[in-house]
Biopython code that builds the backbone (N, CA, C, O; Angstrom):
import numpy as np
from Bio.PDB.StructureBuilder import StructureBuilder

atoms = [
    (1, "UNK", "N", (23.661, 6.883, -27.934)),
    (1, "UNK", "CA", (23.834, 6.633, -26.513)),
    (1, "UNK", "C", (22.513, 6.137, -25.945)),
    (1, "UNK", "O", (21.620, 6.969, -26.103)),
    (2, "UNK", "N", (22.127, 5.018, -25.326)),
    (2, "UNK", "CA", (21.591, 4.252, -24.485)),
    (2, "UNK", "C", (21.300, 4.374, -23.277)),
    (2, "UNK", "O", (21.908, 3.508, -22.649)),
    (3, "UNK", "N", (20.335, 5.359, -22.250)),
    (3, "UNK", "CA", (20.446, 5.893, -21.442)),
    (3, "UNK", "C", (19.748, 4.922, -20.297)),
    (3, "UNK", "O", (19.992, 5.029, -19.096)),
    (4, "UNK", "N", (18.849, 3.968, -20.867)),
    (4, "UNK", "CA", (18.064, 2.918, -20.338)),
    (4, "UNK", "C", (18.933, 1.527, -20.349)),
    (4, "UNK", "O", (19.680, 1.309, -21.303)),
    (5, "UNK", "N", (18.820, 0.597, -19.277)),
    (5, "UNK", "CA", (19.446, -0.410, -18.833)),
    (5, "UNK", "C", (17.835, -1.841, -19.821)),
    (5, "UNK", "O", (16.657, -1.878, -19.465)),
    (6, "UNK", "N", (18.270, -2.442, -20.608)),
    (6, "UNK", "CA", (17.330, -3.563, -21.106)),
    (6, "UNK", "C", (16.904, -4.268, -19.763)),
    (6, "UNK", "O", (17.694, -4.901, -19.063)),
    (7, "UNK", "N", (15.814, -4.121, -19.530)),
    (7, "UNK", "CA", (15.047, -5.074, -18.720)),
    (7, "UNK", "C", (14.899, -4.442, -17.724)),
    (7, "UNK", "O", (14.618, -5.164, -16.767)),
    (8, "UNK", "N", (14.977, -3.108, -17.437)),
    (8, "UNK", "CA", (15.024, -2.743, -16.487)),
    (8, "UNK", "C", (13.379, -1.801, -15.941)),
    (8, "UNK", "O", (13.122, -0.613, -15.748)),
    (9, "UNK", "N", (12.766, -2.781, -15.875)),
    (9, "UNK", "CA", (11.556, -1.805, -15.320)),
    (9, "UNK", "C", (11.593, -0.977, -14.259)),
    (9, "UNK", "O", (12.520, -1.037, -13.451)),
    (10, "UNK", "N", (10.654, -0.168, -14.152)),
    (10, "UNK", "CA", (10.783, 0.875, -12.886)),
    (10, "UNK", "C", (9.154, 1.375, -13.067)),
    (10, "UNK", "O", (8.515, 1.879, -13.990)),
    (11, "UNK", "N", (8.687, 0.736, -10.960)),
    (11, "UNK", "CA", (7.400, 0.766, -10.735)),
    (11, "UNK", "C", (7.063, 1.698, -9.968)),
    (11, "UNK", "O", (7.779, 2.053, -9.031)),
    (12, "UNK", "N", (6.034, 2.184, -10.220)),
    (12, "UNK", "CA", (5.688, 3.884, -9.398)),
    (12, "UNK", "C", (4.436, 3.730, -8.996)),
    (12, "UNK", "O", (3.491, 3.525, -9.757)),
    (13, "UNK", "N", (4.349, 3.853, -7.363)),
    (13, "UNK", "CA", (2.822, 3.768, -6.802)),
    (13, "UNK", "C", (3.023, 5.109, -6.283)),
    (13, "UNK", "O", (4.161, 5.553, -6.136)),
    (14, "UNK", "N", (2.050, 5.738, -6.015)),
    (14, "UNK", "CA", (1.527, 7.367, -6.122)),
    (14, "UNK", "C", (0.099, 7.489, -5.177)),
    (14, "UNK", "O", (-0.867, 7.231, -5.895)),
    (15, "UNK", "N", (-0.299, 7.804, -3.789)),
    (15, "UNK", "CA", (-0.752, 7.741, -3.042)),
    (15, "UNK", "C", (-1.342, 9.319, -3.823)),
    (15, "UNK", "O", (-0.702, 10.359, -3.979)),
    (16, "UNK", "N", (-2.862, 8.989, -4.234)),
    (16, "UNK", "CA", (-3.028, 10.338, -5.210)),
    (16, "UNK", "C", (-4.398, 11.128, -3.925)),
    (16, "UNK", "O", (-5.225, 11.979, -4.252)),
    (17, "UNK", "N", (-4.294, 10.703, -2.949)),
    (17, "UNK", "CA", (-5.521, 11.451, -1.971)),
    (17, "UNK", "C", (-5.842, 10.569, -0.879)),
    (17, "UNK", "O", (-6.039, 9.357, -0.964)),
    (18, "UNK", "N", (-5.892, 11.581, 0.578)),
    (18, "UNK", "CA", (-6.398, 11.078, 1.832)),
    (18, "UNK", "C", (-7.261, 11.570, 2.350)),
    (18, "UNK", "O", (-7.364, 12.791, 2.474)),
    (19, "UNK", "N", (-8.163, 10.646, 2.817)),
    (19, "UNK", "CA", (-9.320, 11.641, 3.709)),
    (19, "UNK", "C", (-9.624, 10.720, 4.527)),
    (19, "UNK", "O", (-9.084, 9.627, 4.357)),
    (20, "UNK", "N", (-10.876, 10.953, 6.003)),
    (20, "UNK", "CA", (-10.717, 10.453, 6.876)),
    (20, "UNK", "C", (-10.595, 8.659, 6.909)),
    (20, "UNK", "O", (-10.080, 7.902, 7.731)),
    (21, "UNK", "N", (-11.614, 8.312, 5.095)),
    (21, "UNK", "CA", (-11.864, 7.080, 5.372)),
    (21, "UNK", "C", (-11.127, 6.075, 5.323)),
    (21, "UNK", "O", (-11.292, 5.025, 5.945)),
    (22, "UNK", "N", (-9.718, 6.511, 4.101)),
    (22, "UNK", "CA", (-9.134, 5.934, 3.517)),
    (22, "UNK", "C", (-8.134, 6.421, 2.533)),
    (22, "UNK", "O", (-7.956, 7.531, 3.034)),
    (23, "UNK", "N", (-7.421, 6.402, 1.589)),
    (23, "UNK", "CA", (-6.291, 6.862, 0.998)),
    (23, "UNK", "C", (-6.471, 5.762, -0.468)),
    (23, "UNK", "O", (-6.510, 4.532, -0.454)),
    (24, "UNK", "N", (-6.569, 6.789, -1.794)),
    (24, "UNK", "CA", (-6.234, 5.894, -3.123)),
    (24, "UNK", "C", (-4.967, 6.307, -3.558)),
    (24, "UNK", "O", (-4.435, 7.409, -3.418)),
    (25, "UNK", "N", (-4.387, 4.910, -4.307)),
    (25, "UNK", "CA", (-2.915, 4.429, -4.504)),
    (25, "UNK", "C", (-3.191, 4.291, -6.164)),
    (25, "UNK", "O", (-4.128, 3.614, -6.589)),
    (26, "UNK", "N", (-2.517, 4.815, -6.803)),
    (26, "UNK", "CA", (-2.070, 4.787, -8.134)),
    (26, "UNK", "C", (-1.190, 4.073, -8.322)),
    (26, "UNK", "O", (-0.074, 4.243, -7.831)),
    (27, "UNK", "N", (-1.585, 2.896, -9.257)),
    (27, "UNK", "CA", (-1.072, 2.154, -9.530)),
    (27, "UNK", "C", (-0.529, 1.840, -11.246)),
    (27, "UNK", "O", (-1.433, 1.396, -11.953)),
    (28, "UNK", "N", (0.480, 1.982, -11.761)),
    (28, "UNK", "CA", (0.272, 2.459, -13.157)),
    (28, "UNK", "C", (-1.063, 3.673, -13.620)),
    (28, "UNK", "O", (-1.191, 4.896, -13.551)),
    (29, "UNK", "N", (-2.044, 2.303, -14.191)),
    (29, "UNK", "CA", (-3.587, 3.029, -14.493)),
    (29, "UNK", "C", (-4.260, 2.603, -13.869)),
    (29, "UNK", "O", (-5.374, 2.872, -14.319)),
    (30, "UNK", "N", (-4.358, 1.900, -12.801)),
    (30, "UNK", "CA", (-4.793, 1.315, -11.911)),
    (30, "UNK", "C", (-5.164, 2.224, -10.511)),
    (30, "UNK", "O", (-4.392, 2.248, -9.553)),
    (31, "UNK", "N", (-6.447, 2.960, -10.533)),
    (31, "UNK", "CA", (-6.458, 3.167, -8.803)),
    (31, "UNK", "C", (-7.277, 2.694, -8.139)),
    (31, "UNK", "O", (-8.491, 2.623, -8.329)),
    (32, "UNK", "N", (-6.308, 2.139, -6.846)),
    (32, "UNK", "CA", (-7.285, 1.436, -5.756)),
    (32, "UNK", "C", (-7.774, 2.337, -4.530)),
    (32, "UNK", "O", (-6.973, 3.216, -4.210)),
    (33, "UNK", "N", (-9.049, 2.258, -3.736)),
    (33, "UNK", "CA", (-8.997, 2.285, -2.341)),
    (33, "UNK", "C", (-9.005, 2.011, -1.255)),
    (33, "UNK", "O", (-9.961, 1.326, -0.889)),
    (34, "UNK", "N", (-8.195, 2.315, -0.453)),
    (34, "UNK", "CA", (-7.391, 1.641, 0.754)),
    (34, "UNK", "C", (-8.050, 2.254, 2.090)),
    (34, "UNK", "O", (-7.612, 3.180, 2.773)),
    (35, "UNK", "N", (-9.591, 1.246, 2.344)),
    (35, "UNK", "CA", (-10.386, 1.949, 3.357)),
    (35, "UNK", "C", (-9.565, 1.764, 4.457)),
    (35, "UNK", "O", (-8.715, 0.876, 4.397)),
    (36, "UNK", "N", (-9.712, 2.728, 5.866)),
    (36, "UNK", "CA", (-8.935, 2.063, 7.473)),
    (36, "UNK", "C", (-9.593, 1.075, 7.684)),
    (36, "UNK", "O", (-8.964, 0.186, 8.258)),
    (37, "UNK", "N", (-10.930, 0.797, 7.381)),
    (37, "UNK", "CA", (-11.693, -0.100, 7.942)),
    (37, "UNK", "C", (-11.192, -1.483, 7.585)),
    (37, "UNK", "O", (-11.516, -2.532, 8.142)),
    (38, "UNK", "N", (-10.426, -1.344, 6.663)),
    (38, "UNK", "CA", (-10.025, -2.664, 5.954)),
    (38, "UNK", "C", (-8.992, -2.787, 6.183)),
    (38, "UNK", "O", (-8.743, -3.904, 6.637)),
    (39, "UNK", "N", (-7.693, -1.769, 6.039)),
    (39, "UNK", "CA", (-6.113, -1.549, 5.964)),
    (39, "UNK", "C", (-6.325, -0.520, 7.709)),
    (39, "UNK", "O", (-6.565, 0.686, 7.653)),
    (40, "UNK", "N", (-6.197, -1.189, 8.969)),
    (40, "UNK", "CA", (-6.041, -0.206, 10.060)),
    (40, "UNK", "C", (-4.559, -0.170, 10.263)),
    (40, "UNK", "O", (-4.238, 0.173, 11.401)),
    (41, "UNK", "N", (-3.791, -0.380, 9.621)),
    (41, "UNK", "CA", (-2.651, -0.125, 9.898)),
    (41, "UNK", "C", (-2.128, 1.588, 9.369)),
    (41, "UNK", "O", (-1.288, 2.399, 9.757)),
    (42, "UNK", "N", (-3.010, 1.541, 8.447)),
    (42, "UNK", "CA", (-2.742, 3.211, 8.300)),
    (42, "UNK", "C", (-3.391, 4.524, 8.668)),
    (42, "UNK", "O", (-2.949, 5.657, 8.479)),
    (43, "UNK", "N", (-4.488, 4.166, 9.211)),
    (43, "UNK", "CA", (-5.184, 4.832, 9.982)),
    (43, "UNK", "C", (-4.483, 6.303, 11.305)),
    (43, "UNK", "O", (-4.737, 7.507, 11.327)),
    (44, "UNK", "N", (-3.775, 5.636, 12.019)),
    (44, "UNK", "CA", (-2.814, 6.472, 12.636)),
    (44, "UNK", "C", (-1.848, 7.074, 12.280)),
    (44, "UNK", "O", (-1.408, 8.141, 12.708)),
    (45, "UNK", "N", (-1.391, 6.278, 11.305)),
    (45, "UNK", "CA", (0.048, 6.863, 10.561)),
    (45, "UNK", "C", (-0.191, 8.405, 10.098)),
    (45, "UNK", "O", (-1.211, 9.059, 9.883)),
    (46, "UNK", "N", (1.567, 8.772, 10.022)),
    (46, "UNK", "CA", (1.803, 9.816, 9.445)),
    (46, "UNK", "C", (2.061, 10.057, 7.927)),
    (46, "UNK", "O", (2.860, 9.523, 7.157)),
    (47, "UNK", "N", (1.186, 10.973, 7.755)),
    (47, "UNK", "CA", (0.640, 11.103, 6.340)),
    (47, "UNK", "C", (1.756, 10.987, 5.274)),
    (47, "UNK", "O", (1.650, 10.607, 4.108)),
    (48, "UNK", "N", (3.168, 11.526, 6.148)),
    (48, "UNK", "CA", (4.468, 10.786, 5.274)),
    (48, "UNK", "C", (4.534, 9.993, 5.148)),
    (48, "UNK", "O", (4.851, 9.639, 4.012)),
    (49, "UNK", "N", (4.307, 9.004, 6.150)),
    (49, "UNK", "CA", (4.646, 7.168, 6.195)),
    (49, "UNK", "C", (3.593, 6.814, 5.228)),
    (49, "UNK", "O", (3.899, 5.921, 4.438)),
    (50, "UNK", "N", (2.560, 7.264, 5.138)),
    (50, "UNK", "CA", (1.664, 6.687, 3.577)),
    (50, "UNK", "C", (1.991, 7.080, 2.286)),
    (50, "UNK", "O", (1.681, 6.434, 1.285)),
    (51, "UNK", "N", (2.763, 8.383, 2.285)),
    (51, "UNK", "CA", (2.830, 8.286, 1.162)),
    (51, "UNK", "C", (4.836, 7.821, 1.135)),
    (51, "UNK", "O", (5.896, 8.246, 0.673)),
    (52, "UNK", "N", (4.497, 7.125, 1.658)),
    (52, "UNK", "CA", (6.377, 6.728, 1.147)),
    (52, "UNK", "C", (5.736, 5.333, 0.951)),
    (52, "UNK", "O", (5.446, 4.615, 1.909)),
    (53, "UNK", "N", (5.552, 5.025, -0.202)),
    (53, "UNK", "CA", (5.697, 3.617, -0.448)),
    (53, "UNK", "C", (6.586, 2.525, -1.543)),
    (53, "UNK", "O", (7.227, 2.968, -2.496)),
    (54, "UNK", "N", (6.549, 1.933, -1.413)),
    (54, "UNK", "CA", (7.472, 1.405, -2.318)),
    (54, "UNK", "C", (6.921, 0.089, -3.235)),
    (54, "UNK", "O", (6.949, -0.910, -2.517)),
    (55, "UNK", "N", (6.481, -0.190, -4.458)),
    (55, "UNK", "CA", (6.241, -0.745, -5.403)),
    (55, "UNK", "C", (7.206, -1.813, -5.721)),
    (55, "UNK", "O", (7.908, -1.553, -6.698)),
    (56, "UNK", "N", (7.456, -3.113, -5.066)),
    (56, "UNK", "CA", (9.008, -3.345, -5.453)),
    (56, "UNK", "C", (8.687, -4.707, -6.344)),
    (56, "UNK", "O", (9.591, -5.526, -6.511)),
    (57, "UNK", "N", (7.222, -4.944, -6.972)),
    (57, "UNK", "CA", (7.031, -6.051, -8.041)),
    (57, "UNK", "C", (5.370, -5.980, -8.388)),
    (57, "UNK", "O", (4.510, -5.771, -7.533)),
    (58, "UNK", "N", (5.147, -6.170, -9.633)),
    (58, "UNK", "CA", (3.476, -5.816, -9.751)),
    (58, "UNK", "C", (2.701, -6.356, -8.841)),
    (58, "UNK", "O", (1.508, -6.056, -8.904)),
    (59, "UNK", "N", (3.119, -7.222, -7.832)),
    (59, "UNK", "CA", (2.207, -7.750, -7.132)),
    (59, "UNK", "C", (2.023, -7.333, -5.607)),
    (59, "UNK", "O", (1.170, -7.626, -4.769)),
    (60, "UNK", "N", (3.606, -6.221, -5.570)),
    (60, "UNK", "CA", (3.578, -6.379, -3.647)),
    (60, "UNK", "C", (4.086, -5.396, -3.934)),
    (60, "UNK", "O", (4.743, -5.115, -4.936)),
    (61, "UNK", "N", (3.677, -4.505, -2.630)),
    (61, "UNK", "CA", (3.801, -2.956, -2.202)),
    (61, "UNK", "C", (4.178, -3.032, -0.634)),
    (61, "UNK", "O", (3.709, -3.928, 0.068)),
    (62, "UNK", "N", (5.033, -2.068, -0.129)),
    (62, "UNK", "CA", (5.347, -1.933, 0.912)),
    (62, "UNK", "C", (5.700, -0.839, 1.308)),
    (62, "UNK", "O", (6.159, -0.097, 0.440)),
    (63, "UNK", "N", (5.639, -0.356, 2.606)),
    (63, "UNK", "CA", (5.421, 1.017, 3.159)),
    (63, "UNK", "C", (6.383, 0.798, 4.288)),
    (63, "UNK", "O", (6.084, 0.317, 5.381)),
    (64, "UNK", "N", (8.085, 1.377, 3.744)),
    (64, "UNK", "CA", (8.836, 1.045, 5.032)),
    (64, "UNK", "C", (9.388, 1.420, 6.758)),
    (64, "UNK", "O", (10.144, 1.111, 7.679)),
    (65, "UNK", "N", (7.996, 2.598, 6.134)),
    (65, "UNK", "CA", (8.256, 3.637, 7.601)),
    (65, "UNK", "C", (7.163, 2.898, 8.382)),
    (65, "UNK", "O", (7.336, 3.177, 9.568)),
    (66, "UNK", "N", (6.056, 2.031, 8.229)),
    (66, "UNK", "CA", (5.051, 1.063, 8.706)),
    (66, "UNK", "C", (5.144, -0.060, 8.524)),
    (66, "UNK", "O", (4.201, -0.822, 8.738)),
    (67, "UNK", "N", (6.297, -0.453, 8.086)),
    (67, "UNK", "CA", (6.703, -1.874, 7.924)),
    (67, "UNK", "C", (5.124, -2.789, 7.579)),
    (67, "UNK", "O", (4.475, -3.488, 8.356)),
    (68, "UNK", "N", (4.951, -2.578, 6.651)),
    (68, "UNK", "CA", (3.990, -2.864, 6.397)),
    (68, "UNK", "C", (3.919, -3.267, 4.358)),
    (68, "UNK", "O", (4.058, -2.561, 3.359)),
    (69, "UNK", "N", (3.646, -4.686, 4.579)),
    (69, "UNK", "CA", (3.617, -5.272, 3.219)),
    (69, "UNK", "C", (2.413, -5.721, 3.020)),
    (69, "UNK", "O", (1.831, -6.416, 3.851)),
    (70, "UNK", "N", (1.864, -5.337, 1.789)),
    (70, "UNK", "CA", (0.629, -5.591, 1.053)),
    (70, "UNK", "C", (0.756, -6.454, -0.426)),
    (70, "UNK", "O", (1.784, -6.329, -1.092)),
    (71, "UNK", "N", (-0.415, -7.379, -0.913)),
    (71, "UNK", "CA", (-0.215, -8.081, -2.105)),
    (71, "UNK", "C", (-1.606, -6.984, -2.555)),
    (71, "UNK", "O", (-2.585, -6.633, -1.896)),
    (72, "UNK", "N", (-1.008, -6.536, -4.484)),
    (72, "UNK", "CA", (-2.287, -5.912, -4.288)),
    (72, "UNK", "C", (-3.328, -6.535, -4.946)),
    (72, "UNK", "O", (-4.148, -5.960, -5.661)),
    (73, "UNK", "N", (-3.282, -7.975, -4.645)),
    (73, "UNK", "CA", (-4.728, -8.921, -4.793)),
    (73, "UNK", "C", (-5.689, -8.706, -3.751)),
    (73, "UNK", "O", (-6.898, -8.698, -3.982)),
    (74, "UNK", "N", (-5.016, -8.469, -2.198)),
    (74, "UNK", "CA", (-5.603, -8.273, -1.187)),
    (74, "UNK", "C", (-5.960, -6.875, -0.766)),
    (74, "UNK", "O", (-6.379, -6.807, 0.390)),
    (75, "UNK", "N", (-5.877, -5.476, -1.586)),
    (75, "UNK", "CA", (-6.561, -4.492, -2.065)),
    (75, "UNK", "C", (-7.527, -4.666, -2.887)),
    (75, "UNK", "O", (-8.673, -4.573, -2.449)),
    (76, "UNK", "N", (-7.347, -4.904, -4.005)),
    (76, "UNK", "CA", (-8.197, -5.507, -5.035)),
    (76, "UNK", "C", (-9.637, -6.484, -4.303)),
    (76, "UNK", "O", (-10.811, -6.294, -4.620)),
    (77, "UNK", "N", (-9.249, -7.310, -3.491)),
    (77, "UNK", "CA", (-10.218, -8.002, -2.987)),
    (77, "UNK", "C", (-9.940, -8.348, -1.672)),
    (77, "UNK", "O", (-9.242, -9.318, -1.377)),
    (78, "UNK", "N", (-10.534, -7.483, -0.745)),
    (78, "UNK", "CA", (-10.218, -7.649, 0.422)),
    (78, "UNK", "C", (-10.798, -8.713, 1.101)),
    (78, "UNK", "O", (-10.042, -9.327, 1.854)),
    (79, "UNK", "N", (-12.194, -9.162, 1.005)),
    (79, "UNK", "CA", (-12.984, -10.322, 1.174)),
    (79, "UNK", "C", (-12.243, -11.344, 0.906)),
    (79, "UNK", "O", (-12.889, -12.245, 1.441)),
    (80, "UNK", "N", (-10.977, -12.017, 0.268)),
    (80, "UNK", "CA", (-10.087, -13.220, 0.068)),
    (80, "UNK", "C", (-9.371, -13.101, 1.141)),
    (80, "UNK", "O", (-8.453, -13.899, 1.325)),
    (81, "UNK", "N", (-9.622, -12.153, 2.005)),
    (81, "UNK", "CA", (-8.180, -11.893, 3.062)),
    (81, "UNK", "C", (-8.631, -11.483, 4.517)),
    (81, "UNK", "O", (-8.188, -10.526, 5.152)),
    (82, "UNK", "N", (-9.516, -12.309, 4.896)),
    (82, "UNK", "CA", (-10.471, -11.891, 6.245)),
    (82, "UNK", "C", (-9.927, -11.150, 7.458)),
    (82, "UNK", "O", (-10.381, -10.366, 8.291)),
    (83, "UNK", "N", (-8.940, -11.645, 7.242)),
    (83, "UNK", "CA", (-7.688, -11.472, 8.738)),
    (83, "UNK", "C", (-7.427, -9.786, 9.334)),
    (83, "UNK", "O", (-6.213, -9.682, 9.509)),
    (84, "UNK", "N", (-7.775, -9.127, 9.516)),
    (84, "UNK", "CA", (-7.184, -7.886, 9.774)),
    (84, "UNK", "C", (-6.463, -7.805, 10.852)),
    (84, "UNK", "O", (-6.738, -8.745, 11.598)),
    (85, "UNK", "N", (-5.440, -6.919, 11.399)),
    (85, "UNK", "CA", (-4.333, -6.325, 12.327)),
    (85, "UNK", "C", (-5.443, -6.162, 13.510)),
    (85, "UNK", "O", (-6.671, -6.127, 13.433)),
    (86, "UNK", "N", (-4.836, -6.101, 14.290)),
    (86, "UNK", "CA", (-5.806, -6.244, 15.912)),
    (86, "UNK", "C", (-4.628, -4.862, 16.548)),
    (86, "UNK", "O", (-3.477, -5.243, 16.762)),
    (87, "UNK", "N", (-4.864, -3.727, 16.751)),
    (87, "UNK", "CA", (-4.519, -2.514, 17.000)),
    (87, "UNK", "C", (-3.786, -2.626, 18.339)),
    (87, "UNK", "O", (-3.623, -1.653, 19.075)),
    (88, "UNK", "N", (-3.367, -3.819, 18.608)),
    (88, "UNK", "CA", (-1.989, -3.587, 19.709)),
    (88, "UNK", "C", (-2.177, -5.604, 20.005)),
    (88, "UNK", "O", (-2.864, -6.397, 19.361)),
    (89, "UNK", "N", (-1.267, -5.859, 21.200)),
    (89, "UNK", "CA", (-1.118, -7.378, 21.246)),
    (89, "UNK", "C", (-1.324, -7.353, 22.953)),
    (89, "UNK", "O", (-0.764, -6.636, 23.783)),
    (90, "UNK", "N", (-2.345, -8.415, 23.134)),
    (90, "UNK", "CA", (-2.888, -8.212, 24.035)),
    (90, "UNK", "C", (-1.973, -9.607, 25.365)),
    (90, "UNK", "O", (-1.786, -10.812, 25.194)),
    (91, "UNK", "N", (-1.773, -9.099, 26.048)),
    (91, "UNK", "CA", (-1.148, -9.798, 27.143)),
    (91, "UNK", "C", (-2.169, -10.710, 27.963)),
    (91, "UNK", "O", (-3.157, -10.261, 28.544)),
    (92, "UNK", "N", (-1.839, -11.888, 27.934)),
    (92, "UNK", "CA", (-2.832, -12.883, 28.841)),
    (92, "UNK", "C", (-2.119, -13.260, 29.736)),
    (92, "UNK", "O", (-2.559, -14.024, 30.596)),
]
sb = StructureBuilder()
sb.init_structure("model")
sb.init_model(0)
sb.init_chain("A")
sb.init_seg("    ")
for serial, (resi, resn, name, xyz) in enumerate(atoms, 1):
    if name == "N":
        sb.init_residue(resn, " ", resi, " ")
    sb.init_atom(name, np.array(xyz, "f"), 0.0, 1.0, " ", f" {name:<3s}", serial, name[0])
structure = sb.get_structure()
């Protein structure tokens, strides 16, 4: 009996510790860290909404209680990705 589906991978990211600065993400064998200073989108969040994330291809991670999608090239190297979130939208 065959309990596994062929081709069927299954990806597990694992939010393995938080503290004020930032939060590391297990990635296979891979751990990254995810400063606020860099990622302010998680900064406020609830410590559930970080760790619910979802792994849904080796390259992109997403966090659906923060609607919030990440490539993790742009963990890996945040300097390729200058742009950061501006903490509300400002009315002119």
């Amino acid at each position: 009996m065959n309990l596994i589906t062929p081709g069927a991978d299954i990806l597990e990211a694992e939010v393995t510790h938080i503290s004020k600065h930032g939060f590391w993400l297990l990635l296979a064998e891979k751990e990254l860290f995810l400063p606020f200073s860099e990622f302010p989108w998680f900064k406020e969040a609830a410590v559930s909404a970080i760790l619910n994330v979802e792994w849904l291809q080796p390259h992109h991670l997403y966090w659906p209680d923060l609607d919030v999608d990440l490539e993790v090239d742009a963990i890996e190297h945040p300097e390729r990705y200058p742009l950061v979130a501006q903490s509300g939208i400002s009315q002119s």
